[in-house]
C-alpha positions as CSV (number, residue, x, y, z in Angstrom):
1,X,5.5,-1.2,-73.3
2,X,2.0,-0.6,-75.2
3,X,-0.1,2.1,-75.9
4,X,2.2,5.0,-76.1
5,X,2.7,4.1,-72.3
6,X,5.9,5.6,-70.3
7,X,8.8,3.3,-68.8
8,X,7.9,2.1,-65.5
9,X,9.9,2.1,-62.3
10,X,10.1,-1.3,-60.4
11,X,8.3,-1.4,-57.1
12,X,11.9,-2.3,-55.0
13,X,15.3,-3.4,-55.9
14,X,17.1,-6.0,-54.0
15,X,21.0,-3.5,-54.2
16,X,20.5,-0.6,-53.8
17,X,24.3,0.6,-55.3
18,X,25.1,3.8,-55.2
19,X,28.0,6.1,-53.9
20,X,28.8,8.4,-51.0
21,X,31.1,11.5,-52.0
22,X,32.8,13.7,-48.9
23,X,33.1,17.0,-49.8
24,X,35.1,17.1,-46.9
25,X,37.6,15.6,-48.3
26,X,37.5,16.1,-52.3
27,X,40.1,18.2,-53.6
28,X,38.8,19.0,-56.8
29,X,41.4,17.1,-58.6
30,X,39.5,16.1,-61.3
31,X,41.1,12.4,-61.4
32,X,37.6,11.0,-61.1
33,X,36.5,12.8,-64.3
34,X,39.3,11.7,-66.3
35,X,39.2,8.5,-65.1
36,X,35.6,7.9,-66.1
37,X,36.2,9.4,-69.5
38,X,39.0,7.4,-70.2
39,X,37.3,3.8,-68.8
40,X,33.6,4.7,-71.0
41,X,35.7,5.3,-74.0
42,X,38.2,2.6,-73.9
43,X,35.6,-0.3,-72.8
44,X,31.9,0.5,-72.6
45,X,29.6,0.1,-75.6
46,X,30.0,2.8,-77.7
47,X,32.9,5.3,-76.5
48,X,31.8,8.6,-75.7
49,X,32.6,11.1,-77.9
50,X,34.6,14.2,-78.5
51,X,33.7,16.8,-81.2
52,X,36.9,19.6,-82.4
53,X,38.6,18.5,-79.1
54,X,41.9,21.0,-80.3
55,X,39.9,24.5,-81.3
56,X,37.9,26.9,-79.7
57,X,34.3,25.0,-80.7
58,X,35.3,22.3,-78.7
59,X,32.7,19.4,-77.4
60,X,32.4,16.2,-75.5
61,X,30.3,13.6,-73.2
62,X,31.0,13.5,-69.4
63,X,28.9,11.3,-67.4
64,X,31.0,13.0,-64.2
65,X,31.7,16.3,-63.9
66,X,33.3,18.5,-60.7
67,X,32.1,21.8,-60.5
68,X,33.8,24.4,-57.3
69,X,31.9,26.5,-55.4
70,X,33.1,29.8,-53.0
71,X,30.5,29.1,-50.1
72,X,29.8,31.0,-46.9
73,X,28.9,29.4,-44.1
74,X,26.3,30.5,-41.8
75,X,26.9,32.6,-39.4
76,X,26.6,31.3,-35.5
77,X,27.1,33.3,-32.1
78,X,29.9,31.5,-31.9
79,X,31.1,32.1,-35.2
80,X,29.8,35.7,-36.2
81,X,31.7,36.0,-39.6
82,X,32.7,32.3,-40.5
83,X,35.5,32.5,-43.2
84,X,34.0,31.5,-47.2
85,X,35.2,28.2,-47.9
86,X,36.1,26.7,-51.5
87,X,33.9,23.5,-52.4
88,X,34.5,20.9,-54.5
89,X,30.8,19.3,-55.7
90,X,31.4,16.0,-58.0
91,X,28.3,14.9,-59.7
92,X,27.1,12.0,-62.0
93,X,23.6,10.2,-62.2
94,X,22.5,10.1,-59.0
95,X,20.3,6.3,-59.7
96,X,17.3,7.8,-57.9
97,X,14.9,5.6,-56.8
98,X,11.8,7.4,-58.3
99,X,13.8,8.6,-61.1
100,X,12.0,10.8,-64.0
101,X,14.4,9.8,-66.2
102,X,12.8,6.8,-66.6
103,X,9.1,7.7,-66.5
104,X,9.7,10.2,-69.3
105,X,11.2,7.7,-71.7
106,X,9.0,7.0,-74.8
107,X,11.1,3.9,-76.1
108,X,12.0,2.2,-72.6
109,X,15.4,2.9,-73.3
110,X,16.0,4.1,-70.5
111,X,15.4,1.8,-66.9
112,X,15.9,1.0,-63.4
113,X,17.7,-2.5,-62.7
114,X,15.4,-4.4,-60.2
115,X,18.7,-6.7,-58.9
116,X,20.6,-3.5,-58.1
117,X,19.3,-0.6,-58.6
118,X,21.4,1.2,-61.1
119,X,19.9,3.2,-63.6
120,X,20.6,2.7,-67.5
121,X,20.4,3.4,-71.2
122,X,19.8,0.7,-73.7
123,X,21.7,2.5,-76.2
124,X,20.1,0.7,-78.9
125,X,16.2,1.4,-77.9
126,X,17.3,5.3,-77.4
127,X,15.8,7.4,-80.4
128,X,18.2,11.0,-78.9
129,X,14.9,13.1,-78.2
130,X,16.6,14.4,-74.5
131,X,13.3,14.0,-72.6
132,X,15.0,12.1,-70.2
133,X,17.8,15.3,-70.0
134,X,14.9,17.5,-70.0
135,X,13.2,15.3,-67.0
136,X,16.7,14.5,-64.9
137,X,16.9,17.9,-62.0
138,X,20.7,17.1,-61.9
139,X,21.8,17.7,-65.4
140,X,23.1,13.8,-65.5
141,X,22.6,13.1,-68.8
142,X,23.9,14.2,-72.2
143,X,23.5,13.6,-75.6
144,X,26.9,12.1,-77.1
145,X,26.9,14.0,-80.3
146,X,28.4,11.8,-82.4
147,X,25.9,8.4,-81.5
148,X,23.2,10.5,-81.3
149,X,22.2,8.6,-78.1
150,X,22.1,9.5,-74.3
151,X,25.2,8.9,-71.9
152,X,25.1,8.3,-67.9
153,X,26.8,7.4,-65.3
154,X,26.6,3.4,-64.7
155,X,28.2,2.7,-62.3
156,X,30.7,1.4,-64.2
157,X,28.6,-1.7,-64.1
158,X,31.7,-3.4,-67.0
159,X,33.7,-3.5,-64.1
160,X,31.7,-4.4,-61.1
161,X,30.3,-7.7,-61.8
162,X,33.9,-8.5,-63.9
163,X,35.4,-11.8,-62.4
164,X,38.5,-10.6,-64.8
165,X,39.6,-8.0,-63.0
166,X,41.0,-8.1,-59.7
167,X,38.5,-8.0,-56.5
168,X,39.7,-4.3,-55.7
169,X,39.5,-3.3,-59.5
170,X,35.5,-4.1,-59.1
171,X,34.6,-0.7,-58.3
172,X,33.6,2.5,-60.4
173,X,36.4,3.8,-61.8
174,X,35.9,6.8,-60.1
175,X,36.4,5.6,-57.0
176,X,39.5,3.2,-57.9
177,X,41.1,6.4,-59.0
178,X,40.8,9.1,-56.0
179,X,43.5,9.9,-54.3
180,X,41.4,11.6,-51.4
181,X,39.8,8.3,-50.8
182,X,36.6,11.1,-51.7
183,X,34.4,8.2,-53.0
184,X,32.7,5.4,-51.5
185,X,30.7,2.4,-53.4
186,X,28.5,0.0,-51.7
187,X,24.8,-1.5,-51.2
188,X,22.9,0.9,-49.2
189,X,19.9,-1.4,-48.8
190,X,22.4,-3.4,-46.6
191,X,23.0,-1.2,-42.9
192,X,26.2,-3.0,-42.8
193,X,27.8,-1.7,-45.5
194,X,30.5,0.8,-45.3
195,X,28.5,3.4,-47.5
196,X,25.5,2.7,-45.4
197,X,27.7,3.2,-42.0
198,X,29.4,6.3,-43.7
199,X,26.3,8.3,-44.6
200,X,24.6,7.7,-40.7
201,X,28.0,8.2,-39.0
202,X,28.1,11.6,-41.3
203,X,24.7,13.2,-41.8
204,X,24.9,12.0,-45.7
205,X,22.5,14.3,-47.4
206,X,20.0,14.0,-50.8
207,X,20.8,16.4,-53.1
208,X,17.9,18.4,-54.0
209,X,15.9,16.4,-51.6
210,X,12.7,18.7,-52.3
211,X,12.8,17.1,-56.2
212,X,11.3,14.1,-54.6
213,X,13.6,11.9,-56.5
214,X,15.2,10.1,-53.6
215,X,18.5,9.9,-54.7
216,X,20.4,6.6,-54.0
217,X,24.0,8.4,-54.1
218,X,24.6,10.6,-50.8
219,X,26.9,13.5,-49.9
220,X,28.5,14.4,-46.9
221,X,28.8,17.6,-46.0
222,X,31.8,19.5,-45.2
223,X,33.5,21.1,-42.0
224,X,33.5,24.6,-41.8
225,X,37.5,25.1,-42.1
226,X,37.8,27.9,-39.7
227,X,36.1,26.0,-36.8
228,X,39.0,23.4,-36.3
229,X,41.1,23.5,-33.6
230,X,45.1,23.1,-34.1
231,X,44.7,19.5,-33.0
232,X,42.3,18.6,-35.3
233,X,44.3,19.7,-38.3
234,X,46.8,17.5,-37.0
235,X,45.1,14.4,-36.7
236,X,44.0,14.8,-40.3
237,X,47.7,15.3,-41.6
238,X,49.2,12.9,-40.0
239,X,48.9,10.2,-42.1
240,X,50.1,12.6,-45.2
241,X,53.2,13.1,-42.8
242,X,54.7,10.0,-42.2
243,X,58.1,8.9,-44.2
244,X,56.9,7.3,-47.4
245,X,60.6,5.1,-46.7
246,X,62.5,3.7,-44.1
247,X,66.3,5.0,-43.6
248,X,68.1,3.7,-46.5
249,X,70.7,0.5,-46.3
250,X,73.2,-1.0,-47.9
251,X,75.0,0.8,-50.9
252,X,71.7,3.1,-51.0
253,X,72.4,4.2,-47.4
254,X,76.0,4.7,-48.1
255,X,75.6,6.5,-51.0
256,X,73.1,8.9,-49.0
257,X,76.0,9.7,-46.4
258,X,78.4,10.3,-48.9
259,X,76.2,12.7,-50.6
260,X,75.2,15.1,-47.8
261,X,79.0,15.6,-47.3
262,X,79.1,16.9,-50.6
C-alpha cells in the first residue's frame, strides 16, 4: 500500500466462512460470549483485556455480544394482536464481503483473507485510530484498552485450521459451546454445506442489508410464538423429554427400590 492509499478488498475469495445464528432457537444464555472471551484470552495473540473488572468503572473487549429485544410481531387478519415476543440477537463481525472496515484502514491492518474469506486485524500494523469502528455499521469492533489495538471476531481461526485439536473442536468456539445448537459454521460459497442448506431451507436474512455490506454471516428469523399449534410445541420438546438414563441395574437398581420404600 502506497500513496496514502486505503486497504483494498480482494475481488473473490475461494471460502466463503461464515455463521448462521437461529434466533429461533437462541436462548440468550450467554455461553457463546463467555466462551469467546475465555478462548481469545487464554490462546489468541494478545488476550483481550479487562480494565477495574471488580468496581463500578468497569471495562472490557467482547468480540461477541447478545443483546434481547421485546419485539412485536405484525399484525395479520389472521393474527389481529400477535403476542410481543422476547428476542435473543447474538452479534460478532459479520466478515462482509464489501466490508468498510477494510477500505477505511490507513495501515492495512486490517484485511479480507482471499482463501476464506474471514476478516482480520494484523495487530501489529494497527496504529488504534478506530476508523475501522467508526466505518463497521454493526458495532463489531472495539478498541482493547490495554493494547491499544482493535479486537474482532475471527472466526476463531486458532482453532479451525488446528490439526491438534480434535475434528469436532475445529469450530468457533462459539458454536462448540451452545447448548441450543443456535450456531452453525460452514462454507457458504459451497450449496452443499449445512450453513448454505440452513439459510435457503430458512429464509436466512442480511442484517442491515440496505448498508450494502453483504454480510457473509446470516440469521434466521424467528417463529412468532403465539402461532404454534399444540403439536408443534411438542415436536420441538421432544427431544428435551426423553430419559437422559435407562432404568437402573444391578446394585444401582436395587438401591433405587429400596429407596422409594423409604
Amino acid at each position: 500500500m502506497e500513496g496514502g492509499q486505503m486497504t483494498t478488498l480482494p475481488e473473490n475469495t475461494t471460502r466463503k466462512l461464515g455463521l448462521v445464528i437461529d434466533l429461533d432457537t437462541c436462548v440468550g444464555c450467554h455461553a457463546c460470549v463467555i466462551s469467546c472471551k475465555g478462548w481469545n484470552t487464554e490462546n489468541y495473540g494478545a488476550p483481550l483485556s479487562d480494565q477495574n473488572a471488580y468496581d463500578g468503572a468497569a471495562s472490557g473487549t467482547f468480540l461477541n455480544r447478545v443483546h434481547s429485544y421485546e419485539v412485536q410481531p405484525l399484525a395479520t387478519s389472521a393474527m389481529p394482536h400477535p403476542a410481543a415476543q422476547l428476542v435473543h440477537f447474538p452479534k460478532s463481525c459479520l466478515h462482509c464481503e464489501d466490508a468498510p472496515c477494510v477500505t477505511v484502514c490507513p495501515t492495512g491492518a486490517s484485511y479480507k483473507r482471499v482463501e476464506d474469506g474471514i476478516v482480520l486485524v494484523n495487530e501489529s500494523d494497527c496504529i488504534g485510530c478506530g476508523l475501522c469502528a467508526w466505518a463497521c455499521p454493526y458495532g463489531a469492533r472495539e478498541l482493547d484498552a490495554a493494547e491499544g489495538v482493535m479486537k474482532k471476531c475471527t472466526l476463531c481461526v486458532d482453532r479451525i485450521y488446528n490439526d491438534n485439536l480434535p475434528e469436532e473442536d475445529r469450530v468457533p468456539a462459539c458454536v462448540r459451546t451452545c447448548p441450543a445448537g443456535a450456531r452453525h459454521f460452514g462454507d457458504f460459497a459451497d450449496p452443499e454445506s449445512n450453513v448454505s442448506k440452513l439459510s435457503a431451507e430458512r429464509g436466512g436474512m442480511d442484517l442491515m442489508p440496505e448498508q450494502g455490506t453483504k454480510p457473509v454471516n446470516k440469521y434466521l428469523p424467528p417463529r412468532p410464538k403465539d402461532q404454534m399449534d399444540q403439536s408443534e410445541q411438542i415436536d420441538i420438546l421432544a427431544p428435551f423429554l426423553e430419559p437422559v438414563m435407562e432404568e437402573p441395574k444391578g446394585f444401582l437398581g436395587w438401591l433405587d427400590k429400596a429407596l422409594e420404600k423409604i
